[in-house]
N, C-alpha and C positions, 0 to 999 in steps of 0.2 A: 664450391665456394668454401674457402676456409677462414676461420676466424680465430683472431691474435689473443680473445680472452679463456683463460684455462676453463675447464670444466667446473660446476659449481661445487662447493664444498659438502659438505652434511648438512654443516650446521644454514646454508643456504638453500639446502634444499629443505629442508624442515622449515627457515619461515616463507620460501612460497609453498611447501602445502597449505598453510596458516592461511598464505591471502588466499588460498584458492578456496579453502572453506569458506573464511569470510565472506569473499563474493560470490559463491553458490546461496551462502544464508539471506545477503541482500537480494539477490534473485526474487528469494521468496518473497521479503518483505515486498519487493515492488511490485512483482504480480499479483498479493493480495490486493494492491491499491490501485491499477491498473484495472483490474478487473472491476474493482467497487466501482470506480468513477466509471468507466463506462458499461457501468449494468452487465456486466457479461461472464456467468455464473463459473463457470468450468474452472478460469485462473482464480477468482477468487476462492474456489472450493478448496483446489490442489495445493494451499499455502498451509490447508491445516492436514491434520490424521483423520482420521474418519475418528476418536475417540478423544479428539480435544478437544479442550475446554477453555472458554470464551466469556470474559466478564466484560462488559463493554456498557458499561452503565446500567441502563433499560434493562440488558440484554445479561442474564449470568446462566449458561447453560454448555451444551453440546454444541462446537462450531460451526457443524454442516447445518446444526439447526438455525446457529446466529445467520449465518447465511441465505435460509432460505427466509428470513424474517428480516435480515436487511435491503434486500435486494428491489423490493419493492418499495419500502420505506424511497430508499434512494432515486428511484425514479416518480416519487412524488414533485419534484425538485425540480425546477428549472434547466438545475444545474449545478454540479459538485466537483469538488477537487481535495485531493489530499496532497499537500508537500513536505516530503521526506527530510529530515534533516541528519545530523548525524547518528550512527549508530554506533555501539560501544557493544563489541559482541566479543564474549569469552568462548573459545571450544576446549573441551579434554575431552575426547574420546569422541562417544557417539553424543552428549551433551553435548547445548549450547544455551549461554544468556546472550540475551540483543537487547540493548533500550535505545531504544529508537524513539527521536523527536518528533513528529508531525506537527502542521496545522491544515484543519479542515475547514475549509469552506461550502457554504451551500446559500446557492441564490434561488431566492422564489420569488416571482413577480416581475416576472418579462416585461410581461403583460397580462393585466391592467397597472399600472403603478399605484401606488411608490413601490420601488423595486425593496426588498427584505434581504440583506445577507447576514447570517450566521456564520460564526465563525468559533472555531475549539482547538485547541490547542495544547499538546501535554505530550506523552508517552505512551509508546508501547514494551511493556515487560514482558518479555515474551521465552520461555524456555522450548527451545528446540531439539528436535530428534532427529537420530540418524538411523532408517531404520532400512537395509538391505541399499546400502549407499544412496539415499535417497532424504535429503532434509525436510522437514518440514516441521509448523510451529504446531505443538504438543500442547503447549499452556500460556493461555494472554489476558493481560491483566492491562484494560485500559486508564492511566493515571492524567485526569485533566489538571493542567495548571492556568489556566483562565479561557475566558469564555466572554464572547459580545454582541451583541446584536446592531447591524446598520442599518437605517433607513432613509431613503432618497428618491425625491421625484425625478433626478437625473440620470443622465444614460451617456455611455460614454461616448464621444459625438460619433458622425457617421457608422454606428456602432452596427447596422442594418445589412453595411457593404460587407461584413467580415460573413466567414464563413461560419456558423454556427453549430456547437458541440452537438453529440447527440448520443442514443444508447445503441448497444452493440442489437443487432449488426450493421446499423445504418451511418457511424457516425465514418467519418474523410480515415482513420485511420485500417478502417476496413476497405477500402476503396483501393484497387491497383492505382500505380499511380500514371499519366498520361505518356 
């Protein structure tokens, strides 16, 4: 099969290396969050270096550490979510900056009610390394820009029929599917 469009230029091939970085660096950001939300240590681990550093409020230290001090934290929870928003990431060389929007969610109180949801909301400033062609976040600096608390003795109705989240290894996305 042959194709009517010419071959790419330079100056095309240099900005899909550009997205191709950028989307190996998103990679990471989502399998940090990926892994946090469903408790499951290994991707969350593999988005830092083993020698980065982690300010995350509570939390200002070594990231494998943030991690072994989140992980339960998180499954105190009912149930949690992080959503991704844009990210603004510059690469030169083996650096990178990302700032990435999220907001976080965390419901406690399934059951007994009233149900509790938290919610946070801000950035991640995050400088990235490229270290034996291999990205990953070097240094993250959590920035919240608001923050709220909900509480409700309702439930969203027949809310019992749906199939309910849960932590690795047990939750529908470990599961082959039928």
């Amino acid at each position: 099969m042959t194709s009517d469009q010419p071959p790419l230029t330079s100056t095309e091939l240099t900005q899909l290396r550009a997205i191709l970085e950028r989307d190996a660096i998103r990679q990471v950001l989502e399998g940090y969050v990926r892994g946090n939300d469903r408790g499951e240590e290994a991707p969350m681990r593999a988005a830092y270096w083993d020698d980065a550093y982690d300010d995350h409020g509570p939390f200002k230290g070594n990231a494998q550490d943030f991690c072994t001090w989140a992980l339960p934290l998180g499954k105190e929870t009912s149930g949690h979510q992080h959503f991704l928003g844009q990210s603004v990431i510059s690469v030169e060389d083996d650096l990178a900056s990302a700032e990435t929007y999220f907001v976080y969610y965390a419901e406690n109180g399934r059951t007994p009610e009233p149900n509790v949801v938290n919610a946070l909301a801000g950035r991640y400033v995050d400088t990235l390394e490229r270290r034996d062609g291999v990205w990953k976040i070097a240094h993250r600096i959590v920035v919240v820009d608001w923050s709220t608390v909900w509480r409700s003795d309702e439930r969203f109705w027949d809310i019992e029929k749906f199939v309910s989240g849960d932590w690795y290894p047990n939750d529908q996305i470990y599961k082959k599917p039928l």
